[in-house]
C-alpha positions in Angstrom: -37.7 25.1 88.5 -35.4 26.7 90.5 -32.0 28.5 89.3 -30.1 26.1 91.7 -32.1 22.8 89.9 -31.1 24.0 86.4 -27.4 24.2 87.3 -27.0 21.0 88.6 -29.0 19.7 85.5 -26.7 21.7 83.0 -23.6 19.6 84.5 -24.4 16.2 83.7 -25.4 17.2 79.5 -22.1 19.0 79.3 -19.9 16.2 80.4 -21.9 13.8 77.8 -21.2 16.4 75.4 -17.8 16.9 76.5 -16.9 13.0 76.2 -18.3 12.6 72.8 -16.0 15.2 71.2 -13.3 14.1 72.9 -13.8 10.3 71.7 -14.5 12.2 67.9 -10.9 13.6 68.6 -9.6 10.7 69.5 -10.4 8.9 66.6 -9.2 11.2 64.0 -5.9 11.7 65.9 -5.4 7.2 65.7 -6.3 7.4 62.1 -4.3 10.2 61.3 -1.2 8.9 62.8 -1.8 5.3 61.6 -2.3 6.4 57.9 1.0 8.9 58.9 3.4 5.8 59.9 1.4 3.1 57.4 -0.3 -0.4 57.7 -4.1 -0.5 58.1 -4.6 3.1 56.6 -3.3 1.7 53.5 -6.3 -0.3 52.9 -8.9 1.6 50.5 -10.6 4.8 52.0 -14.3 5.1 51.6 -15.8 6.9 49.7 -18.6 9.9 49.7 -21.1 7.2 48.8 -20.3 4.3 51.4 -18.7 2.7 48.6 -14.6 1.7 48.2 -12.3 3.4 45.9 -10.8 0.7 43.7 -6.5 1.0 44.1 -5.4 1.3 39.7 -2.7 -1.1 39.2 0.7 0.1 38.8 1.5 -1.4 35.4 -1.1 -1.9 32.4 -0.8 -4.9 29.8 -0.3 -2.8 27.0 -1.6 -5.0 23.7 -2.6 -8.4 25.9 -3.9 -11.7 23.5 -7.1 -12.3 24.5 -6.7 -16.1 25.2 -3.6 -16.4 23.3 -3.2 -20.4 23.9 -5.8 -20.7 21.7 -3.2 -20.0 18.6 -1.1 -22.0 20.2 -3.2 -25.0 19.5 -3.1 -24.7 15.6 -6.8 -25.4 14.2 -8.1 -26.9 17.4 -10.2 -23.6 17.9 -10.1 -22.1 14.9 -14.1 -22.5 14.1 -17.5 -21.5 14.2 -17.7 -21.3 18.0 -14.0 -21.3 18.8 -14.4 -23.7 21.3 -15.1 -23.5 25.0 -12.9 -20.6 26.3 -14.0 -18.1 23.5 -17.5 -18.6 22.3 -17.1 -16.3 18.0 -20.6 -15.8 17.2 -21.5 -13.5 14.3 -23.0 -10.2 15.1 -26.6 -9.4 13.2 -26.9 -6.0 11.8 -30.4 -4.9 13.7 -31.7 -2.1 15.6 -30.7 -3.8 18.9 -27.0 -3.4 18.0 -27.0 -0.5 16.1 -26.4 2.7 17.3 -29.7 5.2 18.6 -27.9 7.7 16.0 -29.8 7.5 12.7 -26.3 9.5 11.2 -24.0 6.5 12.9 -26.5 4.1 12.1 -25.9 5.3 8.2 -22.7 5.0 8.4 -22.5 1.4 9.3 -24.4 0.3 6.7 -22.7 2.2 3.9 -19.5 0.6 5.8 -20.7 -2.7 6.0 -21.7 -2.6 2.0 -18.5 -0.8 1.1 -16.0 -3.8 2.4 -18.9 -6.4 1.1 -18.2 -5.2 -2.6 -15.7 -2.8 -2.8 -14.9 -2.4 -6.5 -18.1 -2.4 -7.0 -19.1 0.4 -4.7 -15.7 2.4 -5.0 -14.9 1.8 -8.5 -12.7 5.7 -8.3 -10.4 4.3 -6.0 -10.2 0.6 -7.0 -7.8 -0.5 -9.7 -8.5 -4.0 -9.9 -10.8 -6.7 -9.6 -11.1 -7.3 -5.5 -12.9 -6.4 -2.6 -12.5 -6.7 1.1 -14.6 -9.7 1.6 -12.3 -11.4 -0.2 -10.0 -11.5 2.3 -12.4 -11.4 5.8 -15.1 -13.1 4.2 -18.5 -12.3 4.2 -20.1 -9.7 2.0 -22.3 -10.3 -1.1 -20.4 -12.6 -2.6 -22.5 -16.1 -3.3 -19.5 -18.3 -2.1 -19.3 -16.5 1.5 -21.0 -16.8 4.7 -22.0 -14.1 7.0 -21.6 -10.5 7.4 -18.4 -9.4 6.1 -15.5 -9.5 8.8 -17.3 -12.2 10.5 -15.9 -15.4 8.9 -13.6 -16.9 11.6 -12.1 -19.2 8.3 -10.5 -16.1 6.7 -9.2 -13.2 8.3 -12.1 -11.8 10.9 -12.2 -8.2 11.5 -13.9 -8.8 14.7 -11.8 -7.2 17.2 -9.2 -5.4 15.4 -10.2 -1.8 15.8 -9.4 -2.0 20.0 -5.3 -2.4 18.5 -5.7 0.8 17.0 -3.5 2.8 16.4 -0.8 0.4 16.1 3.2 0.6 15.1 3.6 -0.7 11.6 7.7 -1.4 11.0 6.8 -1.3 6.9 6.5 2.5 6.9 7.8 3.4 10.0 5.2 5.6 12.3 2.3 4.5 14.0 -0.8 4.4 12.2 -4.8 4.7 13.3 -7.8 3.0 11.7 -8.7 5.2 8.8 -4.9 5.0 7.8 -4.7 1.3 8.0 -7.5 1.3 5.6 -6.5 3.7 2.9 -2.7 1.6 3.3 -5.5 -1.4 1.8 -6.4 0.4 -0.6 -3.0 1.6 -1.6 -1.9 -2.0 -1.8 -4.5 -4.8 -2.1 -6.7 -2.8 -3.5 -4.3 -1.0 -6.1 -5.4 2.7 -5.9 -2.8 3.8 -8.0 -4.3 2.1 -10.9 -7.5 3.7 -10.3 -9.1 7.0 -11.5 -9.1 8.9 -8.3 -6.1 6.5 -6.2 -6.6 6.6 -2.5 -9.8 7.8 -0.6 -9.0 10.7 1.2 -8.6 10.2 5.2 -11.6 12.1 6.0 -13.9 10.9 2.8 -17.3 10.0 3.7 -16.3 6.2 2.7 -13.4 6.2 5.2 -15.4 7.3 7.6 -17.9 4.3 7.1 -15.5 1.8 6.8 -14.4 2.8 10.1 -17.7 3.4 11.4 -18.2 -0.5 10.3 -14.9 -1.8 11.9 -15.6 0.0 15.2 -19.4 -1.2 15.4 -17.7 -5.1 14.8 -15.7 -4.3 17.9 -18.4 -3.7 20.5 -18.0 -5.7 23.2 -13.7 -6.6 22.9 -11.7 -5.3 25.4 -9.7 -1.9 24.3 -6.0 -2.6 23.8 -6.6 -6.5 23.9 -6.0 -8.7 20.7 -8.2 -11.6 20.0 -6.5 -14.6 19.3 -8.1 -14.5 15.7 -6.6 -11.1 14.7 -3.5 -12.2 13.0 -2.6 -14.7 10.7 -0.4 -17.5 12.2 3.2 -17.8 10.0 5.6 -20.5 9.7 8.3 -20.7 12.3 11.0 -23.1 13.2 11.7 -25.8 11.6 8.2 -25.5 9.6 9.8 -22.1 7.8 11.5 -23.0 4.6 14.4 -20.4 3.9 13.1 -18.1 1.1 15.6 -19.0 -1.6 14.3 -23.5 -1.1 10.7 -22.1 -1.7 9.7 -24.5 -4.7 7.1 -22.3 -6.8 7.7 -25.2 -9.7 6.4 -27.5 -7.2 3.8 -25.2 -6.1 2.8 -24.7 -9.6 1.4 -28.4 -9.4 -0.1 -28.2 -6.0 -2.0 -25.1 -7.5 -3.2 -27.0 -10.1 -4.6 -29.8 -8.1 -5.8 -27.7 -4.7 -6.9 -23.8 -5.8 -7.2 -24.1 -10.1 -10.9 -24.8 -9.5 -11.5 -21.3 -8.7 -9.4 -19.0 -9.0 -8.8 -20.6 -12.7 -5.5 -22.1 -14.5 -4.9 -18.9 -15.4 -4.6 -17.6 -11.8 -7.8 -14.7 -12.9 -10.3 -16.2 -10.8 -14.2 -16.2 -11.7 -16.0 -13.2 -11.9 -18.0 -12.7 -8.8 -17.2 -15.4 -6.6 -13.3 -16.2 -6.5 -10.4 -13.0 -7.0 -7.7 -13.3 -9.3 -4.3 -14.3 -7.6 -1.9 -12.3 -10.2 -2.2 -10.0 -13.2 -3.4 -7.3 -13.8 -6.8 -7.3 -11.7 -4.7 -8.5 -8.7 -3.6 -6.7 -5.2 -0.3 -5.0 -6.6 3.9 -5.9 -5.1 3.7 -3.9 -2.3 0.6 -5.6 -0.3 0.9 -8.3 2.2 -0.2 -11.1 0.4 2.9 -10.3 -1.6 4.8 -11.8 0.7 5.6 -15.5 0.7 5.2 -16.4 4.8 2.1 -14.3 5.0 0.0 -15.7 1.6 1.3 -19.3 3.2 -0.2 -18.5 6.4 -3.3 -17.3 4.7 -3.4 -20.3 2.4 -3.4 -22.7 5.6 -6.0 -21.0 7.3 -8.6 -19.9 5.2 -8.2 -22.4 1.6 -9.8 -23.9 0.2 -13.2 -21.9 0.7 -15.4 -23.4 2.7 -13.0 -26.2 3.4 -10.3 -24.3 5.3 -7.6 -26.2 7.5 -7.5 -29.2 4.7 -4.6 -27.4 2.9 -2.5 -27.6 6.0 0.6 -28.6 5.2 3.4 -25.7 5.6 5.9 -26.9 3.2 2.9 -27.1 0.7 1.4 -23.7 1.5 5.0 -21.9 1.0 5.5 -23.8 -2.6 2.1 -22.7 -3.5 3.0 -19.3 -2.4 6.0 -19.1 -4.2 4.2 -19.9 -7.3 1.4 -17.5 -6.7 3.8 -15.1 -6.0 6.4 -15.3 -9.0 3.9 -13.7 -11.3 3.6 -10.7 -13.0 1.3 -7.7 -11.1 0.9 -4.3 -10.9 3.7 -2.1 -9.4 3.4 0.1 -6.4 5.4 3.2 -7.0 6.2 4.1 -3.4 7.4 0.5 -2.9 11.2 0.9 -2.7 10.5 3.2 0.4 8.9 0.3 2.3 11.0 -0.4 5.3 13.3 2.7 5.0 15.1 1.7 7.8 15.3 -1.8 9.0 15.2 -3.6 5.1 12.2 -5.7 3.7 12.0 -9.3 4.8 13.3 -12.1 3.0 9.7 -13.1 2.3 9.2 -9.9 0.6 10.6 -11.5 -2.5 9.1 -8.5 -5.4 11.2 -5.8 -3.6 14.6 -5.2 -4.9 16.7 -4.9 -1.8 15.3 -8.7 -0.7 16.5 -10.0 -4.3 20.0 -8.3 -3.6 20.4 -9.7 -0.5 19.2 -13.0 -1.5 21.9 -12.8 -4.0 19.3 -12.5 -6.9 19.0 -9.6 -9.6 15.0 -10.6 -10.0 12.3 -12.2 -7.9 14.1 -15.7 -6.9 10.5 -17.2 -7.3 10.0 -15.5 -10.8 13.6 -17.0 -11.8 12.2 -20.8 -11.2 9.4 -20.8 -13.0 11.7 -18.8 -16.2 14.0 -22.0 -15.6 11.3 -24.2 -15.7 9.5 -22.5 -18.2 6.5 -22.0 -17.0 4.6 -18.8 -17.9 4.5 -15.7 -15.2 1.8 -13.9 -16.7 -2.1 -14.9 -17.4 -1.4 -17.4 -19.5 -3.6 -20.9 -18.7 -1.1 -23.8 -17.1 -1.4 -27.4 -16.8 0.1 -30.6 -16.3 2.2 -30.8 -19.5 4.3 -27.6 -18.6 5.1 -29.3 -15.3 8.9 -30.6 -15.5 9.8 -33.8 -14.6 12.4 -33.0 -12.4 10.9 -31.1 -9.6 12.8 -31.4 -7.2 15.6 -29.4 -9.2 13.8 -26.2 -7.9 14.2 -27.0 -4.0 17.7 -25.4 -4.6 18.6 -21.8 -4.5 19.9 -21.9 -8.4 21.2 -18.4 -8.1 23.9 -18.6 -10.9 22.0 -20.2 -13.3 21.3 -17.8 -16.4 18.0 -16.3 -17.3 17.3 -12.9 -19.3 15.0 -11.1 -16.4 15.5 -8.2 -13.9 14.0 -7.0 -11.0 11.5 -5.0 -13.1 10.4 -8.6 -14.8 7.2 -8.8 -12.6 5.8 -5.4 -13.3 2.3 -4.2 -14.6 2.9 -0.2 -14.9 -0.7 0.3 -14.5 0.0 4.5 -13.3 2.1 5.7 -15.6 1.8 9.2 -16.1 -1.4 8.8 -14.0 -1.8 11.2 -11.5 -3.3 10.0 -7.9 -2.6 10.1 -4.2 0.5 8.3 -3.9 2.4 10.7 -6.5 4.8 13.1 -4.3 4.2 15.4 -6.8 0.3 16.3 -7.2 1.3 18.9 -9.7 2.2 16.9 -12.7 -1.0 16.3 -13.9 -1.8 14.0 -17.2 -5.2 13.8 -19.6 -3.8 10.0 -19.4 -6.3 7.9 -17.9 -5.5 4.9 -15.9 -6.9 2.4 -18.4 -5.1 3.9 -21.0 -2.1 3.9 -19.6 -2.3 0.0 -18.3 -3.2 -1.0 -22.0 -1.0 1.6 -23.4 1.8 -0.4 -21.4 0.7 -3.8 -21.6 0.7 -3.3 -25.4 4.6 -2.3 -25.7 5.9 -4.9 -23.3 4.2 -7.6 -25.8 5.1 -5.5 -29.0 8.6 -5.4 -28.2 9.3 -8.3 -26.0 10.8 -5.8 -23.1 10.0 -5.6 -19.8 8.6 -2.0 -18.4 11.5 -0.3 -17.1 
């Protein structure tokens, strides 16, 4: 080929060349300017892969309820498969939903048999008679169902841990998982009456009992509360003001709905049903202390095994202004609940609520000494019911009755030391049993309340 013929076919591949970059120019200058002034740029860019790149919202829902029209609905859904929207089917503890981790796997198991039986198991840091599963169901108890946590009749666990950590208004800060657990023990579990009190936050039990909780939360969306999580309180017109509560009137709704189990006494049968007061009991600084949050409980999950048929909220409240005008242990850090914004009228063993209310005692302990009907362990029935009832609807603040605010205690730490002293340092030879019958001894010796 001649030097002439190459030139003249050099020309024609240059200008193809030469108009392909200059259309690749073009291109990128039209996008650049577009995504410059706005509109169609805005749309997502691609990615490396071919793929799009998802825009984030601008806001995020913070702690959503999971299909919150559900509560809305009172019992409609509150079952075994929780209707249509939300299927609740129990988890099975296998190797297809454990974790690959034989350590993990451990720790779910010990967690799982820790909230099953927990006095049992953690008898150190346990100063009464209960466990977990007496309040979320399940465990090893012969009157439960299921793994415990997993009842949807009492208070599921299912869930919960994708709240955590949380804001809690009773001791002002926020709170994670392990610390909402040891506050159990503290209070329903009534660690300061035990050898050891609370389980330290990073104990080998705490750790499992989160390990537990997490593993029951596979699958829930983080920061998303499941309509189940929290128990449902009276409002409106269905809330009876504190000081109408009628524990007299509860007294014989307890004797004809929850005696059967948890005894005349109120101390339950060993093994299947908790006792409701004394001694053995969750001490006056848990939640089940309070009168609108044992009502709520009462309506959703009692009877056992019969839940919803003790619906009635004027009923529940009576019943929990009975249960709740008893005698049980004392939780020394109590009067530093709600440091700032006061306890809540429901909170009837704190002292603050009984001075508000205009009472110098627990306005529920004051009926029943009117009535005279016993606030310890003694048995009840019919005959100490009065005749007149309905008397006990009323506030009866100035009526006279030898009791103070310290009427209701159990001192079941003195000189005791344990977590919850602010003062590790004083240390006693005294050990908690001891010092609960050393107490229990001089309040019936003397007739005089512990002071």
């Amino acid at each position: 080929m001649s030097q002439g013929d190459s030139t003249l076919l050099l020309k024609p591949v240059l200008l193809v060349f030469g108009t392909v970059f200059a259309a690749i120019v073009v291109v990128f200058a039209i996008n650049g300017a577009i995504a410059f002034l706005g509109g169609p740029g805005d749309a997502p860019a691609a990615s490396a892969g071919g793929g799009e790149v998802r825009e984030l919202p601008g806001t995020w829902n913070g702690s959503k309820w999971y299909s919150e029209d559900l509560r809305e609905q009172g019992f409609e859904y509150k079952n075994a498969t929780a209707g249509e929207e939300v299927n609740f089917v129990p988890k099975e503890m296998n190797n297809s939903t454990l974790p690959e981790n034989e350590n993990r796997r451990e720790l779910i198991r010990e967690g799982r048999a820790i909230f099953a039986n927990t006095s049992n198991e953690m008898p150190e840091h346990v100063g009464n008679d209960l466990s977990c599963a007496n309040c979320h169901g399940g465990g090893d108890l012969p009157t439960t169902t299921g793994m415990v946590g997993q009842d949807i009749d009492m208070i599921p666990l299912v869930g919960t841990a994708a709240g955590y950590p949380e804001w809690t208004g009773r001791t002002q800060r926020m709170r994670d998982m392990r610390q909402r657990i040891m506050g159990c023990f503290l209070r329903s579990m009534n660690s300061p009456g035990s050898e050891e009190g609370v389980p330290a936050y990073d104990s080998r039990e705490i750790q499992a009992m989160e390990s537990y909780m997490v593993w029951l939360n596979k699958g829930t969306p983080s920061e998303t509360v499941p309509y189940w999580r929290h128990i449902e309180k009276p409002e409106g017109d269905e809330k009876v003001p504190v000081s109408e509560v009628n524990p007299v009137r509860g007294a014989e709704l307890y004797l004809e709905n929850c005696a059967s189990c948890h005894g005349a006494d109120g101390q339950g049968t060993e093994g299947q049903y908790p006792p409701l007061w004394g001694e053995d009991s969750f001490n006056d600084g848990a939640g089940m202390g309070r009168i609108y949050t044992s009502a709520g409980f009462t309506r959703e999950a009692m009877p056992y095994g019969a839940a919803h048929t003790f619906s009635d909220w004027e009923d529940v409240q009576d019943v929990a202004g009975f249960m709740n005008a008893h005698e049980r242990p004392h939780l020394p850090r109590q009067p530093k609940d709600w440091a700032a914004a006061g306890a809540p009228d429901e909170a009837v063993y704190y002292n603050r609520t009984q001075q508000r209310l205009g009472y110098d005692m627990n306005p529920m302990t004051k009926k029943l000494m009117l009535a005279d009907i016993p606030i310890d362990d003694s048995e009840i029935n019919e005959s100490v019911i009065p005749d007149n009832v309905e008397r006990y609807d009323q506030p009866l603040r100035n009526e006279s009755v030898d009791g103070s605010w310290e009427t209701t205690w159990i001192r079941t730490y003195e000189d005791v030391d344990n977590s919850t002293s602010d003062d590790a340092a004083n240390q006693s030879s005294v050990t908690a049993q001891d010092a609960v019958t050393t107490a229990l001894a001089s309040e019936r010796s003397t007739g005089e309340t512990a002071s």
